[in-house]
N, C-alpha and C positions, 0 to 999 in steps of 0.2 A: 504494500500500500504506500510504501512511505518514498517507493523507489519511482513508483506513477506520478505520484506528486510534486516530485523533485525534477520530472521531467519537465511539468509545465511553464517552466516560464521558457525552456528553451525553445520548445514548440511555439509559446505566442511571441517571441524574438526574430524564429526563424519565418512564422507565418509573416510578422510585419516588413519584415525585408522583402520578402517574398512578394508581397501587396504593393508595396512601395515603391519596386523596381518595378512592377508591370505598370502601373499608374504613372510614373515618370518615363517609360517608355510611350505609353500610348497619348497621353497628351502633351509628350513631347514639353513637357516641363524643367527649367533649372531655375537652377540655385545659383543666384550672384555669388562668388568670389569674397566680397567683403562680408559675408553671412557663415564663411566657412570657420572660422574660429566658435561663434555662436553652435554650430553644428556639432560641431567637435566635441564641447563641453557635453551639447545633450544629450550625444550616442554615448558620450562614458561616464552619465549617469544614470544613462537608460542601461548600462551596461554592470553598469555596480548593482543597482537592481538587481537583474535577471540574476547576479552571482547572488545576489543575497537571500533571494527567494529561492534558489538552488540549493544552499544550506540550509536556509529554514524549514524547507523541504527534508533536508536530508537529518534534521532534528526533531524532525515531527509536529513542528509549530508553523506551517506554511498554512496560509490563508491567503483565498484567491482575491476578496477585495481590500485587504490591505497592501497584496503585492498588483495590483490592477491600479489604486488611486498611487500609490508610491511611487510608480512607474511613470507615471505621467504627470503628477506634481513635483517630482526631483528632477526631470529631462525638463519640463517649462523653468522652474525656478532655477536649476544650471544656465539657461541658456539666458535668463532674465539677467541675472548676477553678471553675468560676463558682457551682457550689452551696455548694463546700468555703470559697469568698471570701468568700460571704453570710454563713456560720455565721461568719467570723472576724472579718466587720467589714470588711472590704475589697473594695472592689468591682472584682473580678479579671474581671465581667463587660465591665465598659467595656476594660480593656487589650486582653480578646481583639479587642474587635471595633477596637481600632487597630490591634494587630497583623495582626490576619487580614485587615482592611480591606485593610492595607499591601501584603502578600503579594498579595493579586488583584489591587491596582492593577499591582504589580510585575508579574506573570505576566502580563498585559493589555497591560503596553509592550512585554515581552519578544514576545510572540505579533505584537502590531504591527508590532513592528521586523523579524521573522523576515519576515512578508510584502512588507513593503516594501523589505526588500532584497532577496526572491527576485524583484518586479518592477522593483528594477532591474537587475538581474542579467540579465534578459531583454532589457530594452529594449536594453541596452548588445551584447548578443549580435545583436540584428537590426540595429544601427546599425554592427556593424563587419560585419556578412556583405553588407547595404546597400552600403556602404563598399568591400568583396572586387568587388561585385557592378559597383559604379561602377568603379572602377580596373583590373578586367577587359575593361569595354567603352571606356573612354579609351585604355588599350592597342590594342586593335581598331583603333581610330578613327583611333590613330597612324601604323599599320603600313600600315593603307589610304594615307592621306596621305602618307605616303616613296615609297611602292610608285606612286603615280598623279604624285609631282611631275620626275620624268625622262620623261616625256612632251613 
């Protein structure tokens, strides 16, 4: 269940590219040049999202309208911040993309480390049932052996 859910935000990431590119192919739509910085900011908040909702997914607390309004109020308000920076002189574009840089690396170790300890949380569960499974049949082995040495 938890690995379905975890799929979702990549599915509604990859659907809106998906949309996006045929809509900017077929009415032949762009994007000025001076907007690309603004753009930039909001794909790698739209992008810290999807990873966050990915983890949150993969901790068992992912919810679709809090990763649905997040999504879309963190990509406006990224792109808002960085236009509002330009007009002031300040380039609030560079900070986002450290901060948000920062955040997906984060999200990225945390997903890492999530797997890598549920495999070894594994390996350690077959090494002691291995373990059950040896000392089960050393037992065996023993009782044969008292049992046959009064002969």
């Amino acid at each position: 269940m938890q690995a379905r859910r975890a799929v979702f935000p990549l599915l509604g990431l990859t659907a809106g590219g998906v949309l996006g590119n045929l809509a900017f192919a077929q009415f032949h739509w762009h994007i000025p040049a001076e907007y690309a910085p603004y753009l930039s900011v909001a794909a790698l908040a739209a992008l810290d999202t999807v990873f966050g909702g990915i983890r949150a997914g993969m901790e068992g607390r992912f919810e679709n309208d809090i990763f649905a309004s997040g999504f879309v109020l963190n990509t406006l308000l990224a792109a808002l911040l960085a236009w509002a920076g330009d007009h002031m002189g300040i380039n609030l574009a560079l900070v986002a993309v450290l901060v948000l840089g920062q955040r997906i690396f984060n999200n990225l170790s945390l997903m890492r480390r999530f797997y890598l300890n549920k495999l070894a949380l594994k390996r350690k569960k077959q090494q002691e049932e291995q373990a059950q499974i040896n000392a089960q049949t050393t037992g065996s082995l023993a009782q044969k052996t008292e049992m046959g040495s009064g002969i």
